[in-house]
Every structure is written in C-alpha cells, then in structure tokens.
DOBAKE-818518 format. One record per residue (C-alpha): residue in three letters; y, z, x. Coordinates in steps of 0.2 Angstrom, whole numbers, padded with zeros to 4 digits, always signed. Layout:
BEGIN
ALAYZX ...
END
This chain:
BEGIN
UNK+0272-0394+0090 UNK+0260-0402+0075 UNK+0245-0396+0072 UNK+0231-0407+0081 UNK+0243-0414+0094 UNK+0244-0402+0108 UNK+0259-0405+0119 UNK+0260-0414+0135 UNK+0253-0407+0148 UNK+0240-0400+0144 UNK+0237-0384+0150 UNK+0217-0375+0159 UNK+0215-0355+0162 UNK+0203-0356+0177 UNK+0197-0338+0183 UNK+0181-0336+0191 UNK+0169-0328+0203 UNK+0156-0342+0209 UNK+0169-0355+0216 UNK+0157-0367+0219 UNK+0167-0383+0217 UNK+0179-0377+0207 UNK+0194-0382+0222 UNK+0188-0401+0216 UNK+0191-0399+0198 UNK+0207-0390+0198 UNK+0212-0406+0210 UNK+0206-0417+0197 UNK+0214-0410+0182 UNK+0232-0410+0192 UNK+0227-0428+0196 UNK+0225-0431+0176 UNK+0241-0421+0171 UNK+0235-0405+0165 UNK+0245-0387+0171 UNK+0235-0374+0180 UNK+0235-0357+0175 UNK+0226-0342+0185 UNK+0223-0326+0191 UNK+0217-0317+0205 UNK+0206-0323+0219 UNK+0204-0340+0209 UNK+0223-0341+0211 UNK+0223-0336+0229 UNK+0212-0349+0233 UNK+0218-0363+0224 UNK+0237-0359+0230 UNK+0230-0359+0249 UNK+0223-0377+0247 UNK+0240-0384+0239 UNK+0237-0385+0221 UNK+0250-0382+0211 UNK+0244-0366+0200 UNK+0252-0353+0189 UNK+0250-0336+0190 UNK+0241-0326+0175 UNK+0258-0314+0176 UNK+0272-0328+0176 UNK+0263-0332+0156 UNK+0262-0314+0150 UNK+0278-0306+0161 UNK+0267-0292+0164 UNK+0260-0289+0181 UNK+0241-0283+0183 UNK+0239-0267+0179 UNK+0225-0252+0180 UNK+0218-0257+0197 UNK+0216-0274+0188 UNK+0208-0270+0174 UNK+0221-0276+0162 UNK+0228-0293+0168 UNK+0224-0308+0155 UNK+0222-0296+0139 UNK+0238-0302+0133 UNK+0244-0313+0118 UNK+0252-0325+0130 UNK+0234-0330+0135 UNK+0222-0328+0120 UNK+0235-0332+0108 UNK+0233-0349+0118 UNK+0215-0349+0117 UNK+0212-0343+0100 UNK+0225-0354+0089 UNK+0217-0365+0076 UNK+0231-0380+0078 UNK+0224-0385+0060 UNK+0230-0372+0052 UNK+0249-0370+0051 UNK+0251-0353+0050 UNK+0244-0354+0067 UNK+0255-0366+0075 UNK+0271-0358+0067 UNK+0265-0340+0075 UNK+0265-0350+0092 UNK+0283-0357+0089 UNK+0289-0340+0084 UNK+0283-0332+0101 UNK+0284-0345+0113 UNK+0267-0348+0118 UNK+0259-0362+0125 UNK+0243-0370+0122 UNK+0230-0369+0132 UNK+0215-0383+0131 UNK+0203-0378+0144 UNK+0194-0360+0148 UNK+0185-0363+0167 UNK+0177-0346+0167 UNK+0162-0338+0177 UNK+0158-0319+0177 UNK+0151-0307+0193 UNK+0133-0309+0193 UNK+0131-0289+0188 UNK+0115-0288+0193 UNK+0116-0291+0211 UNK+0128-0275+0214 UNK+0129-0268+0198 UNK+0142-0253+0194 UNK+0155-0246+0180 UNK+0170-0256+0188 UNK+0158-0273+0191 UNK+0159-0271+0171 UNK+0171-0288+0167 UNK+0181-0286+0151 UNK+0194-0299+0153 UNK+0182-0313+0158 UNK+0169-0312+0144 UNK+0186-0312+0132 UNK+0194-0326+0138 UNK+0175-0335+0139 UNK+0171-0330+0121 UNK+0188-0333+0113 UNK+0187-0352+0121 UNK+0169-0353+0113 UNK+0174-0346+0097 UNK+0188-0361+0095 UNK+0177-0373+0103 UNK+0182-0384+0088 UNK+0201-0385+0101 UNK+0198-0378+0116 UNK+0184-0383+0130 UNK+0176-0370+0140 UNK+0164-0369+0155 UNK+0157-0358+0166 UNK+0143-0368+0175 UNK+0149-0377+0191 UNK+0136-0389+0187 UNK+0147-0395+0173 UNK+0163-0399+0183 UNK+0157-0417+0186 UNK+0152-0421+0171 UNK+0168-0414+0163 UNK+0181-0422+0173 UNK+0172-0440+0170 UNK+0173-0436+0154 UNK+0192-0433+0154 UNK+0194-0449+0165 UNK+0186-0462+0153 UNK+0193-0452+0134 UNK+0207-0444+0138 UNK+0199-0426+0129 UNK+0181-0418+0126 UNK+0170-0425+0111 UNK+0167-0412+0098 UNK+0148-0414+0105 UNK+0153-0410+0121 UNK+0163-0393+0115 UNK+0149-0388+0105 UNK+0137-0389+0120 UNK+0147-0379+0133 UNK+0152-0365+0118 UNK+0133-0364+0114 UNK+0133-0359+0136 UNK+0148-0350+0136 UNK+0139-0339+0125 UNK+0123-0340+0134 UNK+0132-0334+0147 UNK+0141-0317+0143 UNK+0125-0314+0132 UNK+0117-0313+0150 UNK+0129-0303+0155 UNK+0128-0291+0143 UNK+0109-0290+0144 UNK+0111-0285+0160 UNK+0122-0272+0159 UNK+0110-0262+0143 UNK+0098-0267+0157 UNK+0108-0255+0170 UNK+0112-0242+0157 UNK+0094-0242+0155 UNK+0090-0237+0172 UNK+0092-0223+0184 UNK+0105-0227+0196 UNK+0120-0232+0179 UNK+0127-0212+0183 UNK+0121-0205+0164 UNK+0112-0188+0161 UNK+0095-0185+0171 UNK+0092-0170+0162 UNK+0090-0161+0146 UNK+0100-0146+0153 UNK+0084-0138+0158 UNK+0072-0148+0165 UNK+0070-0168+0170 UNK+0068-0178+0155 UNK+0055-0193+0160 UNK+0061-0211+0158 UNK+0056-0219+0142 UNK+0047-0238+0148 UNK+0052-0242+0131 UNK+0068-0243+0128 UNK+0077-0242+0110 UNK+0081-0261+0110 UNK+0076-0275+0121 UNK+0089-0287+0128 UNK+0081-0302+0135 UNK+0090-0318+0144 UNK+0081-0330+0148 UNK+0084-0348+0154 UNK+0073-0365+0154 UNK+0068-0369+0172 UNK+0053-0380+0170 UNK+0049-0392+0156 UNK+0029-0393+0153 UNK+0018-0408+0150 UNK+0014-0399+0136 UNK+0008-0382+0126 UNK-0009-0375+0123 UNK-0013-0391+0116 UNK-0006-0409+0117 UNK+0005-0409+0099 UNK+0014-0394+0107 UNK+0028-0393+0118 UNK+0032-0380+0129 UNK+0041-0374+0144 UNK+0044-0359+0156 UNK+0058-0349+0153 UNK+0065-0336+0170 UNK+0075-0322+0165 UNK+0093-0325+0169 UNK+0098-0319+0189 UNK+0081-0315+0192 UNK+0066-0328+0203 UNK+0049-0325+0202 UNK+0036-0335+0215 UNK+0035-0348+0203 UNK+0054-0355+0208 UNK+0050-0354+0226 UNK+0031-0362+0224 UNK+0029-0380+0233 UNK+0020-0393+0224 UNK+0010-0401+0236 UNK+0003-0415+0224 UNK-0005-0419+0207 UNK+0001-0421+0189 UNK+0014-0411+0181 UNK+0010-0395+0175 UNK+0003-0391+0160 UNK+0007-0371+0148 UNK-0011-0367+0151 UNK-0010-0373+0170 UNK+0002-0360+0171 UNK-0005-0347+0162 UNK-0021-0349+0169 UNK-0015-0349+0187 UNK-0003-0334+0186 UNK-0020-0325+0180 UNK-0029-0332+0196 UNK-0014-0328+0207 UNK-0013-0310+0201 UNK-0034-0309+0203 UNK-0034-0312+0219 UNK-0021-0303+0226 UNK-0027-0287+0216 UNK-0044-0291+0224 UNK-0041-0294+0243 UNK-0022-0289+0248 UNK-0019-0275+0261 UNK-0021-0259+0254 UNK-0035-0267+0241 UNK-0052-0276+0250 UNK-0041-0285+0263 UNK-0054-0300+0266 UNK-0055-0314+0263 UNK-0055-0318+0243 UNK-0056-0332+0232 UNK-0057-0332+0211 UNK-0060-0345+0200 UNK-0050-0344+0183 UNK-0055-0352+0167 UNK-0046-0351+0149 UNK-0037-0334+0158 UNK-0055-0328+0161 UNK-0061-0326+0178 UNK-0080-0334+0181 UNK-0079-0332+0198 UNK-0073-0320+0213 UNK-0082-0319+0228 UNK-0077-0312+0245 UNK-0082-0319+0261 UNK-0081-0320+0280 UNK-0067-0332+0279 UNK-0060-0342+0265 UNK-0073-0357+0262 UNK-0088-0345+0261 UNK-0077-0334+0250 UNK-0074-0348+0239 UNK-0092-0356+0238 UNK-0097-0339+0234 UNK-0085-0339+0218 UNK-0089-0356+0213 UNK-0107-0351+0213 UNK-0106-0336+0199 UNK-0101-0351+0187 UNK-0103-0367+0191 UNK-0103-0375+0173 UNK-0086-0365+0169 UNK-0077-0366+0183 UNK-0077-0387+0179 UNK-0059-0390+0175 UNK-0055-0373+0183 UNK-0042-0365+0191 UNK-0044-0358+0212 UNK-0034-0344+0219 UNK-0038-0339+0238 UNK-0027-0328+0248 UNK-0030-0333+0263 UNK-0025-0352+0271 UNK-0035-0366+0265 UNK-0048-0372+0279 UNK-0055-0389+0280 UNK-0070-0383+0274 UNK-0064-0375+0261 UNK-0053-0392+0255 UNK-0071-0402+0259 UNK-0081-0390+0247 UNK-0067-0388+0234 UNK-0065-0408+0232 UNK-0082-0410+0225 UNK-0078-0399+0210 UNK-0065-0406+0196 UNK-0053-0393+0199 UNK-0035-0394+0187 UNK-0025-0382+0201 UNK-0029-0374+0218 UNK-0016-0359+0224 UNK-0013-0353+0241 UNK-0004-0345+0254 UNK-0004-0360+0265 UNK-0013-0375+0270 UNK-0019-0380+0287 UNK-0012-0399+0289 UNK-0029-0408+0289 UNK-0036-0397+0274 UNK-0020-0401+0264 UNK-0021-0420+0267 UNK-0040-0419+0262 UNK-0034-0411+0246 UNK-0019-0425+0243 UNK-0033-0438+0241 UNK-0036-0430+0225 UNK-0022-0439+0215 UNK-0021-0428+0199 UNK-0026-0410+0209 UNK-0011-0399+0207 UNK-0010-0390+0227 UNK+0002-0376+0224 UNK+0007-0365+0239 UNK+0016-0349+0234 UNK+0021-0330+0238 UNK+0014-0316+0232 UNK+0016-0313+0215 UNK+0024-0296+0207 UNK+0019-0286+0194 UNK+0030-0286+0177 UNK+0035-0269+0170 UNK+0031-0274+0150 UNK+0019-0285+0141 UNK+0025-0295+0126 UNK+0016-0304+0114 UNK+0024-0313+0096 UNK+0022-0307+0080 UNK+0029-0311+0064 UNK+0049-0303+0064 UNK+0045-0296+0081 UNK+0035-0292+0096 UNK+0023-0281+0101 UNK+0029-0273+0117 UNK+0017-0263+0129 UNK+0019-0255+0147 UNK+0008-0268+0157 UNK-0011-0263+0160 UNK-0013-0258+0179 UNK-0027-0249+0190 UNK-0022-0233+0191 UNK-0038-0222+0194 UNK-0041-0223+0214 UNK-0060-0224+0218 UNK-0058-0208+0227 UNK-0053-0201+0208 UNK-0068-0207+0199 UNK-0082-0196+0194 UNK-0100-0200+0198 UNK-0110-0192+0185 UNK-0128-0197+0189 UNK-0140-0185+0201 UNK-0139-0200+0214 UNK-0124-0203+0222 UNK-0118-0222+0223 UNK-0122-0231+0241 UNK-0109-0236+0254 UNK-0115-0255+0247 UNK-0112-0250+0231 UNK-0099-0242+0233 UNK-0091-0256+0237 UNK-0099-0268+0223 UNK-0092-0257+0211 UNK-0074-0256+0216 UNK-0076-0276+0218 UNK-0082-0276+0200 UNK-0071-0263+0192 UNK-0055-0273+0198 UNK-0065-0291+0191 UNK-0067-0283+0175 UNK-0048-0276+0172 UNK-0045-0295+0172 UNK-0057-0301+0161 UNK-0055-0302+0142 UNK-0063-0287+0132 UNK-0078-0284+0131 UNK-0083-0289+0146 UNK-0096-0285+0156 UNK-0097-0290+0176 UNK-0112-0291+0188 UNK-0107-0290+0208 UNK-0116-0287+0221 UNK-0112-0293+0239 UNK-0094-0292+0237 UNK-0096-0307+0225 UNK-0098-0311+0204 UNK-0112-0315+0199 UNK-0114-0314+0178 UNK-0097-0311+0169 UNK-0099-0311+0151 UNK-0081-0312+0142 UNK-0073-0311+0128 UNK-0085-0304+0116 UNK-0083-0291+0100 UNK-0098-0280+0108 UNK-0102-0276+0121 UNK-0121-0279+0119 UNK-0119-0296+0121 UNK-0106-0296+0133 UNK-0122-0289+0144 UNK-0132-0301+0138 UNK-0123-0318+0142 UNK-0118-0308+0161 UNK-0138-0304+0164 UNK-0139-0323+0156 UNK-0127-0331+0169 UNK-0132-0318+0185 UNK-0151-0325+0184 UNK-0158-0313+0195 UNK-0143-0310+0207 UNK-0138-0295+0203 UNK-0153-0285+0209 UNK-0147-0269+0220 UNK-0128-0272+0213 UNK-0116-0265+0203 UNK-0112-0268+0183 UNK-0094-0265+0178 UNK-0088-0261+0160 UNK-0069-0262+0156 UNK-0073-0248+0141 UNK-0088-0236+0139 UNK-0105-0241+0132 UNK-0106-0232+0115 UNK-0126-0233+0116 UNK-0138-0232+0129 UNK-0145-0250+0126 UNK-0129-0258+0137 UNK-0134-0245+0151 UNK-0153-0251+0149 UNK-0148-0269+0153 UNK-0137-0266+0165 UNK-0155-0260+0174 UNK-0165-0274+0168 UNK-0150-0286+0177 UNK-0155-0279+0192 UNK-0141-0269+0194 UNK-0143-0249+0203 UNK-0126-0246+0201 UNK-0113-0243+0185 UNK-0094-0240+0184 UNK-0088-0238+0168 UNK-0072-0228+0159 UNK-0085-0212+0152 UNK-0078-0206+0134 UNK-0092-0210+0123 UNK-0100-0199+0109 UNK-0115-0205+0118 UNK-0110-0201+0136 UNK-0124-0191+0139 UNK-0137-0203+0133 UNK-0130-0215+0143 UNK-0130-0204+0159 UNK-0148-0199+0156 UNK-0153-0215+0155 UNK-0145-0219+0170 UNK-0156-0206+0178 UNK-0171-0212+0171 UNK-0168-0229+0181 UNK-0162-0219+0196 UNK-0149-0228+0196 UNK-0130-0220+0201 UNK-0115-0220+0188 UNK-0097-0217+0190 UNK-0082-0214+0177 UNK-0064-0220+0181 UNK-0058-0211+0166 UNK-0047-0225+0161 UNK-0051-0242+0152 UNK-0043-0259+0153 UNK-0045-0268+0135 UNK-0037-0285+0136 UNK-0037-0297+0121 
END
C-alpha cells in the first residue's frame, strides 16, 4: 500500500435510514468494482436484493453489542475513514493492523425530530459521517439520496470524485449532523426529553429563552431579489420542519420578490388573526403595504369585504399586497384586477375567478393554508441577535376594562375589537380608525403618536364618525384623546398606563365618548 494509491477494490460503508434509492447505488458501485460494506437494516436490505455486501461485524470481528449501540465504533471502520494516505505514518499503522481502506461514507441519520427519544440519539452514524467529512481530502461522503445520481455519473466518466466534489458533500455531511444536533438541544429543551420538572418544591416554569440557540436551517426558495434590486436574497426553512410556504400553489405571475414574501406573510397573519373561527369569523379581507396594513375591511361576503379594504387607502394599497380568507369570487377577481396589485393570497379560487386573475401576467395568485404562529422573534444585530417571545393578543375583550362613565355599544364594541387587532399589526405609533367592521384612517409608523392621529383622521376624511380609535400604546397627553373625538370617533381602545390616565379618561367623558383599556400594548418596529 502507497500513500495516494488506494488498493483495488475500492471499498464504500453504506448505513443509512432514508433508503430512498440507495438499492441503485450500491448496484452501481458493484457494477464499477468497489466492495460493499454495511450494517444493520441497510445490510438487510441490500443482502435480500442480491447485492454482494459485507457485514459491519465480518470488518471489526466484533458482533453488535449494547442493544446496538456499539456496532461500527471500532478501528476496523474509522481507522478506514480517518487515514490521511499522505502521511506515511498513517499508512504504515494500517499495514500494521490489517485494515483496509475505505473510499466512500453513504450515510443518512433518523430524522429525530419526527419521534424523538434518548435511544433515537445516533452516535455511530454522526461518527462515521463526520470522520468521512473531516478526511474529505480521501474519502467521499453522502447523505442526501439526491446526490446518488450525480455521484455514480461522476465515478462512471473519472474513475474518482474531484476534490470539488468532496469538498461539497463534506461542507453537507456537516450540515447534516449539525441538524441533527440542533434538533436534539431542541428536544432537551422541551418538556417531553424526561429532565427535572421541578425544583424539588414547586414547578419551575419553562424558560422561552433558552441558554443558547441552535438554529438549522436550509435554502428552499431563491428570491428575485432583496429589499432592493443590488440585493440577493432567499428563504431559508428550518431543517424537518414545513411551514405553508412549501405547500402554497403558485397560480401565476413573476417570481417572488424578499418583500413579496415578507409583505404577504404579514397580510396572511392579518387576516387570519382578523376573521378565523374563534376571531370575527366573516368574511375578511386586508390590504398589506411595506408590512403595514392600509386596509382591512369585513364584509358580507369576500368582494365587498375586499372593496371595503381597498377603500381605507386607495393611494397605498397601489403595488399592494391582498389577503382574504375566504375563496376568491368573480367579483372579487373583477374588482381586484382594476388595481395594480404585486400578490393576491387565498384559501381557494373559484375556477372562473382564478382564470380572470391569470390574465394578469405578472400578478402573483398564491393559494395557501393557514399560517401558524412562531414561538420567537429574531432580528440581526452586530455579533448576534436580538431574540424576543413573539408579540401575541393576549388580553380577551371580555378582560379589558372600560373606564369611561358610558359603557361602549354592541357596534362599538365590535369596531373596537376590529381596530384593536388592526393595530397589533401596524407599525408603532400607530393610530387606526374603524367603524363598520372596516379601516378607515391608519396612520403608521410614526415617533409620536400625535401625528400618527393626524395622518389617521387625514386619511379617514369623515368616515370614522360613530366608530372606534385604536392605539397600540397609551396616549401620554390628552390631545391624542381630543382628536380621536374630532375624527368622529365615540369610541377608544387603548393599553391605559399613562402618568396622564386620568386626563385622558376625563376627557373621554367630556366628549361622552366610551373607553376601554386592554392592559397590554403591542409596539412593533
């Protein structure tokens, strides 16, 4: 043995737990010389369809042990994996003990996550994966059945791997088991991974933010580009997890931009927090613009619903983004197709409605699930991130405080749930005029909240008379409360907490209007 020139045959571990084409590959490399080695099921299989293969314990001389826990831990195997055949101190350690090379890892580990447990905790695998990408310099490794193809073609037409090739399935060998191990620290971090519930006395709550974050993720979906054309950008999934992005269907129109997703992820959340059962239920539609919503409206079935919302805005929501949760009508398609609109999102679309729509050549029409709601917020910042528990209604109406001599009306009532959960969606300081179950002034985005008022009172143009005014945070002077009642507004939701509350309360009194707190705010920035 020299160093450089492994022998004839050469010789591939194969041990995995997707099998997906994996009977075609070991029949290729037979067909191309090599010597199979493997353990296990993998073995199992490949015996029962006639491929010659040698078992893990014929190498080592040491049958499986501990339940299986110990089967290819042995110097038989990774001394195979792990020899640098430049160096001849390796290759003379080899000669002394009689172990062969071994030129090819094929190596795929149980997805943990789908049925996770102590004994679902692979030690063998990840070794053998990681030693084969640590001597990716020798050894080739793989562990994506996509990758078989491509592999065997490669060994076909050279004869070997190209040092590109090793480098790039190393670089997803270690993908892989990092993964892996994300997962698991993702288990331990849970309640159900069997470690102490209590502190010996009492129930010790789980902490939503753990000592470390562990985060795989994997690129699904290549953008057209970022927030801006010199930028590139992509969506990334977290690795054996699907959100309704993957399982969305593209009806038409260009390819996706980063702010096409990130504006319609906010539009998809917005009207689903606004008209799903156990919410409003009715028929909802929202128009999304820069994040912000400028328009949410429900209505007696989804075109009104959507006119309605188009309606708050109709100079923002120009290049906007729509979101209704019920099935696009005709009407609804007929009304949406006079407005330049970048992507429309829905449950469904009846067929004459969608093929209305598809005349639109660069309309996105995007039918999707409902969407979830992630456990953590995480923005960039330099060395790090800031991490926070996501922002969620948690206050009930039937929680909230009214705090004015006159008690809100049913109407009201209902205008200031409808505005309370507009306004946990808009960017701070916001202020959102409803009334009728429909926006009609949002004013986003601003540092205070005096002119967040104003701009909502600007765009609302009379509408809001007899409606309701929601602030995401309390008014810290009585002047926001006063133009609240100049808007038209008789009715004010808003968090309560101020130095000024009872300024602001009086004043509501003086206008006879009614107020309630929630006792929570919802800051966005």
């Amino acid at each position: 043995m020299s160093p450089e020139s492994p022998p004839d045959p050469r010789r591939a571990l194969l041990s995995v737990y997707d099998k997906t084409g994996i009977v075609d590959l070991a029949r290729g490399l037979v067909d191309l010389g090599w010597d199979l080695v493997s353990s296990g099921g993998t073995a199992s299989l490949l015996a029962g369809e006639g491929i010659p293969v040698m078992e893990v314990a014929e190498i080592t001389q040491a049958p499986e042990m501990l339940g299986g826990r110990v089967k290819t831990l042995h110097p038989m195997v990774h001394g195979g994996i792990l020899a640098d055949r430049s160096d001849p101190s390796h290759v003379q350690d080899l000669q002394d003990r009689g172990i062969t090379l071994i030129d090819l890892v094929v190596g795929n580990l149980y997805p943990f996550s789908s049925d996770p447990g102590i004994e679902l905790i692979d030690i063998g695998g990840p070794t053998m994966v990681r030693a084969a990408a640590k001597n990716h310099a020798h050894v080739g490794v793989v562990v994506d059945p996509a990758d078989y193809d491509g592999l065997l073609a490669e060994l076909r037409a050279d004869g070997s791997l190209s040092d590109a090739t090793r480098h790039r399935l190393a670089r997803a060998a270690f993908a892989h088991t990092a993964a892996y191990d994300a997962a698991i620290v993702g288990w331990f971090d849970g309640p159900d991974s069997g470690g102490p519930a209590t502190d010996g006395s009492a129930e010790v709550a789980p902490d939503p933010l753990k000592p470390s974050m562990h985060l795989a993720l994997e690129r699904v979906q290549d953008l057209r580009y970022g927030e801006n054309p010199h930028q590139v950008g992509a969506r990334y999934r977290t690795v054996g997890s699907s959100g309704w992005w993957d399982s969305a269907v593209v009806h038409g129109g260009k390819a996706m931009s980063y702010l096409n997703l990130f504006d319609t992820e906010a539009a998809w959340r917005l009207v689903h927090a606004l008209g799903d059962p156990g919410a409003l239920a009715e028929p909802t539609a929202v128009v999304i613009k820069h994040a912000n919503p400028c328009g949410a409206a429900i209505g007696a079935d989804i075109a009104e619903a959507y006119v309605a919302a188009h309606e708050c805005d109709p100079v923002s929501a120009f290049g906007g983004i729509v979101a209704v949760n019920r099935p696009v009508t005709l009407a609804m398609a007929e009304a949406l197709s006079e407005v330049f609109t970048e992507v429309v999102v829905a449950p469904a679309y009846e067929p004459d409605a969608l093929a209305h729509l598809q005349k639109k050549a660069n309309l996105r029409i995007l039918e999707a699930e409902a969407p979830t709601w992630p456990d953590l917020d995480v923005r960039g910042i330099d060395g790090g991130l800031l991490v926070q528990t996501a922002d969620r209604l948690i206050a009930e109406p039937s929680s909230w405080q009214v705090v004015t001599d006159r008690e809100p009306t049913a109407d009201e009532w209902a205008d200031l749930v409808f505005a309370w959960r507009v306004a946990a969606r808009v960017n701070s300081n916001t202020i959102v005029l409803a009334a009728g179950l429909r926006a009609v002034g949002i004013g986003a985005g601003q540092q205070n909240r005096r002119d967040a008022g104003r701009i909502a009172a600007e765009k609302a143009a009379g509408r809001a008379a007899g409606g309701a005014c929601a602030s995401d945070a309390f008014f810290p002077f009585r002047d926001g409360l006063d133009a609240a009642a100049e808007a038209g507004a008789t009715a004010v939701v808003q968090p309560g907490g101020s130095m000024r509350d009872d300024e602001v309360i009086a004043a509501a009194n003086e206008q006879g209007m009614a107020m309630v707190f929630t006792g929570e705010r919802h800051f966005r920035h």
